[in-house]
C-alpha positions, 0 to 999 in steps of 0.5 A: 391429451391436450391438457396433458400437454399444456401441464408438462410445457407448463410444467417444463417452463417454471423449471427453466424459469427456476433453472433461469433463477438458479443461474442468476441467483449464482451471479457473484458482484464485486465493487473495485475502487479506483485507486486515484483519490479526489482530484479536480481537473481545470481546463476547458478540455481535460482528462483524467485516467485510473487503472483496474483489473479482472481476476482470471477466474471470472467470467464476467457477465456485466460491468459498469463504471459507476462514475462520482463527478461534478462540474462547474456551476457555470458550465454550459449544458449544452455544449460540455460533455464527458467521454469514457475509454478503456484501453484506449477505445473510446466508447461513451458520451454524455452531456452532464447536468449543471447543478451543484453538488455530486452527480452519479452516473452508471455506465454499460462497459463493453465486455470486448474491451476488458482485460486483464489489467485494465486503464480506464481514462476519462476525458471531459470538455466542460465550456463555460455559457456567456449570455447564449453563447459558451466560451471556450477561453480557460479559465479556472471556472472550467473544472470538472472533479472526480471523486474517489467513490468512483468505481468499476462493478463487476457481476460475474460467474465463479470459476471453479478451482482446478485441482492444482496449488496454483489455482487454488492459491489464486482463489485465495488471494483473490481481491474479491475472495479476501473481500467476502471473508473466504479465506482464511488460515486456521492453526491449532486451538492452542498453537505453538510458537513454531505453528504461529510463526509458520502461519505468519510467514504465511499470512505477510505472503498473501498480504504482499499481493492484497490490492486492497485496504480494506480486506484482511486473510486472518490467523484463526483457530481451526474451531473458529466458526470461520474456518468451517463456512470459508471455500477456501482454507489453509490448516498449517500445523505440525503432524502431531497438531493435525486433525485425524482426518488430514493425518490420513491425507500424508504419509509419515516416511515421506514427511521424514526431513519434509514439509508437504502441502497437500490440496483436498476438496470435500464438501464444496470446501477446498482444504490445502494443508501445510504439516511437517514433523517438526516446526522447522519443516513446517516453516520452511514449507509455509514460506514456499506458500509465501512465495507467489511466484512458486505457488503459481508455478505449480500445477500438481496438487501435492508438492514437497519441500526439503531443506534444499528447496529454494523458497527464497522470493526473487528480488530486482536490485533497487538501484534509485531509479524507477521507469515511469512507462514501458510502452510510453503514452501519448496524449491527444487532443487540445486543453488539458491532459494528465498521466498518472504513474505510481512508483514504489520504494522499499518501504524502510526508505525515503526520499533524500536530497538529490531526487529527480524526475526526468521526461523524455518527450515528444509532442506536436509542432502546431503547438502555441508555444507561448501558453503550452507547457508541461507540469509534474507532481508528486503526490498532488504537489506541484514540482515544476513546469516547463514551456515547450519549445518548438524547436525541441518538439522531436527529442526534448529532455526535462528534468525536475527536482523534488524538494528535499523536505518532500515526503513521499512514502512507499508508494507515491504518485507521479503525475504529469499534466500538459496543457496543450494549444493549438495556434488557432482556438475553436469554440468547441475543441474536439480535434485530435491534432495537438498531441505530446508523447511521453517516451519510455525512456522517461524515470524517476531517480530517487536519492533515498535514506533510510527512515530512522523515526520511532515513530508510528509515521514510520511503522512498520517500516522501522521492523523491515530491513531490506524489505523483510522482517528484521529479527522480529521476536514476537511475545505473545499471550500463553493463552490465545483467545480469538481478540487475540489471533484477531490482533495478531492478524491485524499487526501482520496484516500491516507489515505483510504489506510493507515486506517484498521477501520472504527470507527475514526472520519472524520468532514467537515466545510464550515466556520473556526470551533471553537477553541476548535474543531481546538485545538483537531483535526488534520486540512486538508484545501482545496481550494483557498483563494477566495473560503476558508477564511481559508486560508487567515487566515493563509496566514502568517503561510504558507512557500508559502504565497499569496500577500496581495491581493492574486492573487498570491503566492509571493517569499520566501527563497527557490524558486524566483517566478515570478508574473505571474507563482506565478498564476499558482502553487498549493502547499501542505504544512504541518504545526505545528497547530497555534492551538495545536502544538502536531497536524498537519496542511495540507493546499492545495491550489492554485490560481485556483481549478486546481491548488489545484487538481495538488497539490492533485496528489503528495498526491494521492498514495503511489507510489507518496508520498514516492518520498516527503520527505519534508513539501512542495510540489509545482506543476505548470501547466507544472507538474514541481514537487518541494520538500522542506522543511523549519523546521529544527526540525520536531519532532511533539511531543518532550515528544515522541520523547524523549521516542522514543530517549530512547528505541532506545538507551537503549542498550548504556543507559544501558552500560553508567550505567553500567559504571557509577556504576562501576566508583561509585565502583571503587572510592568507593574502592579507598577511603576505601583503603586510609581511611584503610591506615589511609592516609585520616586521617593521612591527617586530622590530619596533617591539624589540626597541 
């Protein structure tokens, strides 16, 4: 009997220790970048912060902060230290080693003080050693560098899907989803124009809220491999196109004059499929799905969508101006502090003459008002400084003004930095006295222009008008192989990104479509010369050309090209249409699919697309990278580039016609001084002698 009960404990506890096992096995780890990059931090006390977030269908079981950092050579070991705080409590200290190069370090975060969306700031005081003692003067030697590897690590336990679109479309737009390669759009083998347009308004909808650069949801057949292993899918095709098995999910009177979007669950696989009766209906339902703020609204598993729905996103009037923090922040303690804001602007504009920041503030009196001030920067380039004053430390209003050659892209970052001292100096500076506030109140005006370059510094913001496609016609391979939808994913990846709204217009064609609809829209064509005429048509057009038989791309001014290696490179090109040169033209293409889909990778994110500042790309399979570009005026639209020429010059239009009018005055006064004097007469009379 004994025994007996020694084997079922036994027995009892390698299931626990199995069951145990099972659990952790199940344990998911996703690794969030910060999106801060590099940056040294100087000063004898300072501070830096970042932001990061937990997805609502986590329940996380341990996060840590995996902390990339180095300090000065000359830092005292003793006395410097580094503290990390997440949403303002305080909740770990350390001494770091002083030796050369980049240290890591792992910490614990308190799962009681995560959120949602979450800031995570670190402070460091880093004292220099002179002889035994450390000095507390600052001084450039006082530095502490954060590197972008930093990172937060969660190990979490999945949530599983509700049965309803808004869960579902959480999951799949999750950060950590995309990462892993579980979501996935799936179309028909062969799909039609209207099935692949219908499937890109809804792949730029799910790429709009992506906070990733480096995670892609792709546009894949639905036999893809793929599609049949990923939890989380999205099957958009006309009922005709549809599976047998999810025909019988829908009934064919309801889909009269309808798209429907049904959620269905079989297998550990959560299926939501998208399906009308024609490509119109379809369209509209898929950009319902583009629609974040609809789709988790929703909470039913069925929904849908007449012509009469409204799925149009809602848009904020953009105005210029950007509130820099809605709740405010205040900085403590002495040395140095940094706030980092980041600001986004339609992503067809740019910075222009005129733009400003302007900080209302409020910061302590016991300052040492001769070597305390406040510095703002754009993007890590320095704009200003002001000393603060004593007697405007309750209400004081700063403006700074960004040089007009100032690029700032789409999204850009507004630091501002205080360097703070106290009256009196201590050998080791933890008090919390001195302090500066940055109100609410504080904005960024930006004086934008539209961008007007064909150029890929300016891509895809050139294809976007009032943040959405603009009249975008995409010509595309009669015969889809994968390279092909992988490229396809990778172009609408990149300016799904760039688009805030659901409402412009994508059209896809197997054949060259008419004059007219070339005439009036920005043209993207795709693939190779077997598999799109297109693009023999164009052949002439190109900066890299095919031969006459096109077997290969030939030799031109900026790169020799051999034979056999002209067989082996894609190329992205951005020309001025042959059809209207107030549009762009985008051909990708190559002698092999693969080629094309090489090409795509240079134009897939915005980590990439910023390294071309050209119109042409070429990639070969060895992933040799080559920029050129080939026009010596890019300025697509002169009339705007004169209009953009005169506001950005109007303080110097308005100096050269002050000058002139005074010119005008002064000859003026000249002449009536010789007419008084009877000079200019005299002249005359003397002439008629």
């Amino acid at each position: 009997m004994k025994k007996l009960l020694i084997m079922i404990l036994t027995t009892f506890g390698l299931l626990s220790a199995w069951g145990g096992q099972a659990n952790a096995d199940d344990l998911k780890s996703y690794t969030q970048p910060f999106q801060n990059t590099t940056q040294t931090l100087s000063g004898k006390s300072v501070a830096a912060n970042t932001y990061f977030t937990k997805i609502d269908y986590w329940d996380v079981k341990k996060a840590s902060l995996n902390l990339s950092y180095q300090v000065s050579q000359i830092a005292d070991d003793q006395t410097s230290d580094i503290t990390v705080a997440i949403n303002g409590v305080k909740f770990y200290s350390f001494r770091p080693e002083v030796k050369d190069g980049v240290q890591t370090k792992t910490i614990d975060i308190p799962l009681n003080l995560i959120k949602g969306s979450n800031n995570l700031k670190i402070y460091g005081q880093i004292l220099n050693k002179a002889g035994k003692s450390a000095v507390s003067v600052q001084t450039p030697a006082n530095w502490l560098t954060l590197y972008q590897a930093s990172n937060v690590n969660f190990q979490y336990n999945l949530k599983q899907p509700d049965y309803n679109l808004k869960s579902f479309y959480n999951h799949f737009s999750g950060a950590d989803t995309i990462s892993f390669g579980q979501s996935v759009i799936a179309v028909p083998k062969q799909p039609s124009d209207g099935e692949l347009a219908a499937a890109t308004y809804a792949l730029t909808g799910v790429t709009r809220t992506i906070a990733t650069d480096t995670d892609q949801v792709r546009i894949l057949p639905d036999n893809d491999g793929r599609v049949k292993a990923a939890p989380y899918r999205v099957v958009i095709a006309t009922y005709d196109h549809l599976p047998k098995r999810y025909q019988h999910e829908f009934s064919v009177a309801k889909l009269k004059h309808r798209g429907g979007l049904k959620l269905v669950y079989a297998k550990d696989k959560y299926t939501l499929i998208i399906t009308a009766l024609d490509d119109q209906m379809l369209q509209k339902a898929t950009r319902f799905m583009a629609n974040t703020e609809l789709m988790t609204e929703t909470k039913k598993p069925v929904k849908y969508v007449s012509a009469k729905t409204a799925t149009y996103m809602s848009s904020l009037h953009y105005d210029g101006s950007r509130q820099l923090t809605t709740q405010g922040v205040t900085l403590s303690g002495s040395g140095h502090h940094e706030e980092t804001f980041f600001v986004a602007l339609p992503a067809s504009q740019s910075n222009a003459y005129g733009s400003k920041v302007r900080l209302s503030l409020k910061y302590a009196k016991n300052l040492n008002f001769n070597n305390s001030l406040v510095t703002v920067y754009i993007n890590n380039r320095n704009i200003g400084s002001y000393k603060l004053r004593a007697e405007r430390a309750d209400n004081d209003e700063l403006t700074f003004k960004l040089p007009a050659n100032l690029k700032i892209g789409s999204g850009f970052s507004v630091r501002v930095a205080f360097d703070l001292e106290p009256r009196q100096i201590t050998k080791s500076d933890n008090t919390e006295s001195p302090w500066a506030a940055i109100n609410p109140t504080s904005k960024i005006f930006v004086h934008a222009m539209e961008k007007n370059t064909l150029l890929f510094s300016n891509y895809p913001s050139l294809f976007i008008k009032n943040n959405t496609y603009d009249h975008l016609a995409v010509v595309r391979p009669q015969t889809m192989t994968t390279d092909d939808f992988e490229a396809l994913s990778n172009l609408f990846n990149l300016i799904g990104i760039y688009t805030k709204s659901n409402t412009g217009q994508i059209k896809f064609y197997q054949h060259q479509p008419d004059h007219t609809t070339l005439k009036n829209s920005n043209v993207i064509v795709l693939g190779t010369p077997g598999q799109n005429a297109m693009i023999k048509r164009l052949n002439d057009q190109l900066y890299f050309r095919f031969n006459a038989r096109f077997t290969h791309f030939i030799s031109n001014e900026k790169l020799s090209i051999e034979s056999d290696y002209g067989k082996t490179i894609g190329t992205a090109q951005l020309l001025r249409s042959p059809y209207n040169p107030k549009r762009g033209l985008l051909v990708v293409t190559g002698m092999t699919p693969k080629d094309v889909y090489l090409a795509s990778t240079q134009i897939n994110y915005q980590k990439t697309i910023v390294e071309h500042g050209g119109d042409t790309i070429v990639v070969d399979q060895d992933n040799n990278i080559y920029n050129y570009r080939f026009k010596k005026h890019a300025t697509l639209n002169k009339h705007v580039a004169l209009k953009q020429t005169i506001r950005k010059n109007t303080k110097l239009i308005g100096y050269l016609v002050i000058a002139s009018l005074f010119m005008a005055l002064l000859v003026a006064a000249i002449f009536m001084i010789l007419w008084k004097n009877n000079l200019l007469r005299k002249g005359k009379k003397d002439e008629q002698r």
